[in-house]
C-alpha positions in Angstrom: 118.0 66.9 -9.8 117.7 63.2 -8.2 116.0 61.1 -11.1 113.3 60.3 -8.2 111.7 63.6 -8.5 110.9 63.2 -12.5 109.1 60.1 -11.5 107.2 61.7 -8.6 106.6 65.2 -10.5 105.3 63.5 -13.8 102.7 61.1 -11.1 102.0 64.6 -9.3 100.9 65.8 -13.1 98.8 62.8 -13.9 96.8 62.7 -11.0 96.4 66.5 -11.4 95.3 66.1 -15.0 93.2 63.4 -14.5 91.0 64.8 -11.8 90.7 68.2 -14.2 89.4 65.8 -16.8 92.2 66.9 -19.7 91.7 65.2 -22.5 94.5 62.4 -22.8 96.5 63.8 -25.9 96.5 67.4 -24.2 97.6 65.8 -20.7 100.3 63.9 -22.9 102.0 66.8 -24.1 101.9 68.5 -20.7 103.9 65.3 -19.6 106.2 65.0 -22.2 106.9 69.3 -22.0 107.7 68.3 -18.1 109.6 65.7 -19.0 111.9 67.9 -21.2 112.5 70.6 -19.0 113.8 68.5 -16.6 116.1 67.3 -18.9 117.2 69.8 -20.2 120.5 70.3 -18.3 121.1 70.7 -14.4 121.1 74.1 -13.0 118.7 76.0 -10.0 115.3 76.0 -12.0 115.2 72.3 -11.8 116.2 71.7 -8.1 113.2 70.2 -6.2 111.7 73.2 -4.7 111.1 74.5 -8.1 109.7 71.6 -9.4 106.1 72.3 -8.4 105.7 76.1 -8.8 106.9 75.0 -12.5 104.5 72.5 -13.2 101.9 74.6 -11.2 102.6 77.5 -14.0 103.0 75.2 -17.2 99.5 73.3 -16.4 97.9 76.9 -15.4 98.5 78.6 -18.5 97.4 75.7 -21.1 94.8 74.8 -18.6 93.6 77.4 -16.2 93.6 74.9 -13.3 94.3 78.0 -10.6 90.6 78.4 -9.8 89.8 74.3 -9.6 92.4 74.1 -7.4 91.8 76.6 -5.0 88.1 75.5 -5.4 89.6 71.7 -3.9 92.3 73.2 -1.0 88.7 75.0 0.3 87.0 71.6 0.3 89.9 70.2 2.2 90.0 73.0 4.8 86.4 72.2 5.2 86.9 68.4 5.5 89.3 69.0 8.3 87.3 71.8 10.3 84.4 69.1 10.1 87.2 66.5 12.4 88.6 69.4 15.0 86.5 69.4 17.7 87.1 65.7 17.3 90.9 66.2 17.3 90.6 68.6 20.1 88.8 66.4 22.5 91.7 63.6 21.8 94.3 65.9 22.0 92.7 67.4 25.7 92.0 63.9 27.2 96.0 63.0 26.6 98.3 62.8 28.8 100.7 65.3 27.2 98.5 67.2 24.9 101.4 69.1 23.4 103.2 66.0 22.2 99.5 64.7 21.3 98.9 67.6 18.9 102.7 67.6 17.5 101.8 64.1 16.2 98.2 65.2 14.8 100.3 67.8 13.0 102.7 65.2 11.7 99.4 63.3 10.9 98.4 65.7 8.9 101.4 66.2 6.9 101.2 62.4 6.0 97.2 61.7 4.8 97.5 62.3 0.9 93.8 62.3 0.2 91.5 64.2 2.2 88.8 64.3 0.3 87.9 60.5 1.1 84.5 60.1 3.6 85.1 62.0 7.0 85.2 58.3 8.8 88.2 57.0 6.9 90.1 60.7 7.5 89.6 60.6 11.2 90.6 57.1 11.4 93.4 57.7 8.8 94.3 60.5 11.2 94.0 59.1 14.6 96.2 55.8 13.4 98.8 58.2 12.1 99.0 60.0 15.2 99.6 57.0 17.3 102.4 56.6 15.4 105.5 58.7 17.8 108.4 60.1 15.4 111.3 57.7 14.9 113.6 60.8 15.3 112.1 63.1 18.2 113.4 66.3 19.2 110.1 67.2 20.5 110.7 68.4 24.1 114.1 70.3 22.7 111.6 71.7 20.3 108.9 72.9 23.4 111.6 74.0 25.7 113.3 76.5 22.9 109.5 77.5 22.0 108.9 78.4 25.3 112.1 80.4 25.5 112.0 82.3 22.0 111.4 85.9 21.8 109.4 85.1 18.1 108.9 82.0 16.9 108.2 81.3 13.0 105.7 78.1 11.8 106.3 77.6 8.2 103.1 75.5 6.6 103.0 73.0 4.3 99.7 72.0 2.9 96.2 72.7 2.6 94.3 71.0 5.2 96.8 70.4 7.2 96.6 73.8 8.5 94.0 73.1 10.6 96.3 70.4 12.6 99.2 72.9 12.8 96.5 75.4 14.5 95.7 72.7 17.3 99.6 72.4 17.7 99.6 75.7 18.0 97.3 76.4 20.4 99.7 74.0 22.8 102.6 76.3 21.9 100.9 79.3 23.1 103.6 81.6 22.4 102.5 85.0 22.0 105.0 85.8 19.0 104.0 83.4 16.9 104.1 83.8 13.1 102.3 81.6 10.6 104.1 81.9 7.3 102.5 80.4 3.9 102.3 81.1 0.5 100.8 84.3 -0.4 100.1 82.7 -4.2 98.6 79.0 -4.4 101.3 76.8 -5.8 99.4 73.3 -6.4 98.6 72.2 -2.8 100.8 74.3 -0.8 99.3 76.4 2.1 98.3 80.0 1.3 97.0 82.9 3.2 93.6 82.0 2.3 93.9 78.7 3.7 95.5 79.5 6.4 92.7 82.3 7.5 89.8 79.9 6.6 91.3 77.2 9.2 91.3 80.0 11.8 94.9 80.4 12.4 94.7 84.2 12.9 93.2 83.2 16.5 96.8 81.8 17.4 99.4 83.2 15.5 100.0 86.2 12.9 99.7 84.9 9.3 102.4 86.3 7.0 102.2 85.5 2.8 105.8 84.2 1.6 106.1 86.2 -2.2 106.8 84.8 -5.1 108.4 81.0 -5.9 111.5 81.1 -3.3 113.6 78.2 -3.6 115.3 79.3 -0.2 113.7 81.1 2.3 117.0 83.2 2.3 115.4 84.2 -0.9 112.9 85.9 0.5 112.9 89.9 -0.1 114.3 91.6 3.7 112.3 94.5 3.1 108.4 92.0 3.0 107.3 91.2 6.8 107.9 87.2 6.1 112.1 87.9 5.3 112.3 90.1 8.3 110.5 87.5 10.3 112.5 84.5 8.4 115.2 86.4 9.7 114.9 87.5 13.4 113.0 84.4 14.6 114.7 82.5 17.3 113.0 79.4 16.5 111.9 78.4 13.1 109.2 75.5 12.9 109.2 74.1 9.0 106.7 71.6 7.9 106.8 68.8 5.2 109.7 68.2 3.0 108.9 70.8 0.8 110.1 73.2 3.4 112.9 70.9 4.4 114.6 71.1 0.8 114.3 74.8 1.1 115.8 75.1 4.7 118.2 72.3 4.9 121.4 73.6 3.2 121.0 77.3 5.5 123.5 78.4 7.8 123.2 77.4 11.8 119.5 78.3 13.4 117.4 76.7 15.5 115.5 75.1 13.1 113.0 72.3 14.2 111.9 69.6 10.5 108.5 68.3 11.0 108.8 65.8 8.4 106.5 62.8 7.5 108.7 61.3 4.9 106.9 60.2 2.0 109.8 61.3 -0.4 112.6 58.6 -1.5 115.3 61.2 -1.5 114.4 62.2 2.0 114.2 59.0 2.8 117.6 58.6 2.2 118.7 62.2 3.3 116.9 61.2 7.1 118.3 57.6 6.7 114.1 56.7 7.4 111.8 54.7 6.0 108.7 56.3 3.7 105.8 56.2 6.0 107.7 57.3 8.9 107.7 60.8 10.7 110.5 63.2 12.1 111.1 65.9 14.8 114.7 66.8 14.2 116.4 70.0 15.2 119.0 71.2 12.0 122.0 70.4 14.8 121.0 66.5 14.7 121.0 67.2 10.6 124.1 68.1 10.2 125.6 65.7 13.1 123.7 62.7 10.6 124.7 63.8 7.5 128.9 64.7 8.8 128.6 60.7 9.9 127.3 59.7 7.2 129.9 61.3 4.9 132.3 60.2 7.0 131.2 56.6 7.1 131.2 56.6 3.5 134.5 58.9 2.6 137.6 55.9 1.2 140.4 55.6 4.4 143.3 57.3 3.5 146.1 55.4 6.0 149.4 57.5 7.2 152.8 56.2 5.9 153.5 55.6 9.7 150.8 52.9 9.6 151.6 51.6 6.6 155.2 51.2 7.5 154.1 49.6 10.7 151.8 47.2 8.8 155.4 46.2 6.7 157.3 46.1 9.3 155.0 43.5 11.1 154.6 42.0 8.3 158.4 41.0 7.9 158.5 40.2 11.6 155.6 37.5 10.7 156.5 36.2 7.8 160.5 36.8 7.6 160.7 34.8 4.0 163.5 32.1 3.6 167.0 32.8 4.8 170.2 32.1 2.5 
């Protein structure tokens, strides 16, 4: 575990506490319990993907914060239906709509409150998606799209579901596969949200089971790991997806990132507030020349030799 994430899960708790209204020696304890599990030795519970479906569990059962959260990703879904015709029009009057709506759909990943007034969303939104990807794979990502036999868009977050629809609806691949939780997991996607943002008019949505920390975890015998499996193109949002989908073997897998996360901030070599379209290829090219850059330079005994020998042609020393 990175010693970022205790900082950012025990925020994530706060906040989450806070808006429940727990009283402040209750949402102590909670913290502290966090703060113990996560160090309580390394091993695959505690590896970032885990992180939240933990804290989602430990905060539901002394809590019962399942229905007040599902309550608030519906009032986010509804907040962004209320800004899509809006985000339509935009996306139609551009000049390349795709790449228009791939940014609203970065935009979306990036707004961390949507329950503020609609104005300060759509202008929160619309800034956002002026803002084109520092990394940008995006016509490698449309030109493989357009070729793929099935196509697989993993979601991210409530709300942001409606942004990935308008994306999709550029795509217009007729074997596309939506893929979200089938369980709410703090403010994740889920089926539910997923349906109420309309999805099912552009792609088939698929629930992912249970609290994967892979998606090579994921059962072959449920629709989403045959799916996971036989896509030709994979489509992950946000970086919860990226820690789950980094470290798997060669696919063509496309990150559409807005990095908001110090560790993948340093993992992407990009600033916080930036966004990414990067194919897994350009990944693994970064992270091979980065290790290299930083591995200590072993030198030959041919070139040290050399070195001595021009050395004692230099500086021959006194002569007796």
């Amino acid at each position: 575990m990175f010693p970022e994430c205790v900082k950012c899960i025990v925020n994530q708790a706060e906040q989450l506490l806070q808006r429940n209204s727990v009283d402040k020696d209750q949402a102590n304890e909670v913290v502290l319990d966090l703060l113990r599990f996560m160090a309580g030795g390394e091993d695959e519970a505690k590896a970032a993907p885990a992180l939240p479906a933990y804290m989602n569990n430990l905060l539901n059962d002394r809590f019962r914060i399942d229905t007040a959260l599902k309550n608030e990703c519906r009032l986010i879904n509804d907040h962004l239906l209320h800004l899509e015709e809006i985000i339509r029009d935009d996306i139609s009057g551009s000049t390349r709509p795709a790449q228009k709506a791939l940014q609203y759909s970065l935009a979306g990943n990036s707004i961390m409150n949507y329950l503020n007034p609609l104005d300060v969303t759509e202008d929160a939104l619309k800034t956002a998606a002026a803002q084109m990807p520092v990394i940008d794979d995006s016509d490698r990502l449309f030109a493989q799209v357009k070729n793929a036999r099935t196509v697989l868009f993993i979601g991210d977050k409530a709300g942001e579901t409606v942004t990935d629809k308008l994306l999709m609806e550029q795509l217009r691949h007729p074997r596309m596969y939506y893929a979200v939780r089938q369980k709410g997991v703090l403010y994740e996607a889920t089926v539910d949200d997923a349906y109420q943002a309309g999805i099912d008019k552009v792609a088939r949505v698929i629930g992912i089971p249970g609290d994967i920390k892979s998606f090579s975890e994921v059962p072959e015998d449920t629709e989403a790991g045959k799916i996971y499996r036989e896509a030709d193109v994979i489509v992950s949002k946000g970086e919860h997806n990226f820690w789950r989908l980094h470290q798997e073997g060669k696919r063509d897998i496309f990150f559409l990132v807005s990095v908001n996360c110090q560790v993948v901030s340093k993992l992407l070599h990009v600033r916080k507030g930036r966004t990414v379209v990067m194919h897994q290829e350009q990944y693994r090219q970064r992270t091979a020349a980065r290790e290299k850059r930083s591995a200590p330079k072993h030198r030959s005994n041919d070139a040290v030799q050399r070195q001595t020998t021009c050395t004692q042609n230099v500086f021959p020393g006194p002569r007796f």
